[in-house]
N, C-alpha and C positions, 0 to 999 in steps of 0.2 A: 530226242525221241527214244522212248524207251522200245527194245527189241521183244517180239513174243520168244517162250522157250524155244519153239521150233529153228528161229531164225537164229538163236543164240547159239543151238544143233550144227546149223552150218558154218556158223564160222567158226569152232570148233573142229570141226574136221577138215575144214582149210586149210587150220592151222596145223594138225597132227599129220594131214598129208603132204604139208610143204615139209615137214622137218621129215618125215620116213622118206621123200621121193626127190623133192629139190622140186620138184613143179606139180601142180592140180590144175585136169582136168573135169570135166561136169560129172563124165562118167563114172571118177574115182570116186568124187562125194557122193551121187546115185550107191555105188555099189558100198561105201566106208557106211552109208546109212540106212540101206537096206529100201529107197524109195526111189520110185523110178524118174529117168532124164527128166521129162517134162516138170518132175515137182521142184527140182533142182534149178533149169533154168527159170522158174518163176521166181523163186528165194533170191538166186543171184541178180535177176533183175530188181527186185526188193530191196537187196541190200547195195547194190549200186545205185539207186535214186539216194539211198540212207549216207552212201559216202565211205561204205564199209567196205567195199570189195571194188577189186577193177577188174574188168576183160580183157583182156589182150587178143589183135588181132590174129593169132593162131589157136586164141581157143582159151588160153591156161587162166588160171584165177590167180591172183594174189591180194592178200591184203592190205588196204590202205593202212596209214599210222594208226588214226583212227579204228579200225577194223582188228590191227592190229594188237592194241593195248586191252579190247572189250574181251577178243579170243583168248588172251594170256589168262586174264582173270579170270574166264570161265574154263580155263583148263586146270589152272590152279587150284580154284574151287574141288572140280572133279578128282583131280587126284591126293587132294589132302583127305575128301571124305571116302573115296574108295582105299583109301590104305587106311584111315582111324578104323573103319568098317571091316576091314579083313582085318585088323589087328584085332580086333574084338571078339573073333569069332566066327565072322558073317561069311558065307559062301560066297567066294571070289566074283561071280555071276549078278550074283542079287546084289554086292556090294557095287557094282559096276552098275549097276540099274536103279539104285536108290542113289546112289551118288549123283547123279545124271538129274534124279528129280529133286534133291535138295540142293543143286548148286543153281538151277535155277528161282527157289523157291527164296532163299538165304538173302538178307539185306546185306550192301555192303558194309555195313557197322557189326551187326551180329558177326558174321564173318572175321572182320577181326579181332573182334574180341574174343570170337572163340579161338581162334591160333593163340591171341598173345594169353589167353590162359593154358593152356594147354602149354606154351612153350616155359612158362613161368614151373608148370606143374614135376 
């Protein structure tokens, strides 16, 4: 099952706030994304029927393998095109905001093909 952007949003910040914190709460992804508890624990429930995310009895998020490997690649995404993006030029800002909309937008084939050119170049 394919994930919308939004839900793609939070496991991403799952992921960025497990590696900055060692643990994720609801409140951290609320606040890491700028949208309040309630829209968070509906995502989290979303993505634990999906397989992606587990709750833990005191609260913390982690993520599943599964959850896991989809978050890498959507961080990977992000931060290869926000760094082509400011290497180019782009105001660090906007490169961080367009990056965000083209990692969601990008097949996983375009995608590598665009690295493995780029790394050939």
């Amino acid at each position: 099952m394919a994930l919308s952007s939004a839900m793609e949003d939070y496991l991403e910040a799952v992921l960025m706030l497990q590696k900055q914190k060692g643990y994720v709460r609801c409140v951290d992804v609320a606040e890491q994304l700028g949208v309040k508890k309630p829209s968070v624990s509906r995502a989290v429930k979303e993505l634990s029927k999906s397989g992606h995310i587990m709750k833990t009895a005191n609260g913390t998020l982690s993520l599943t393998e599964q959850g896991l490997q989809l978050a890498e690649q959507i961080y990977e995404k992000h931060r290869f095109f926000t760094e082509r993006l400011i290497a180019a030029g782009v105001d660090p800002e906007i490169a961080e905001h367009d990056a965000c909309s083209i990692e969601h937008a990008i097949s996983a084939e375009s995608f590598q093909k665009l690295k493995e050119a780029l790394d050939d170049g």
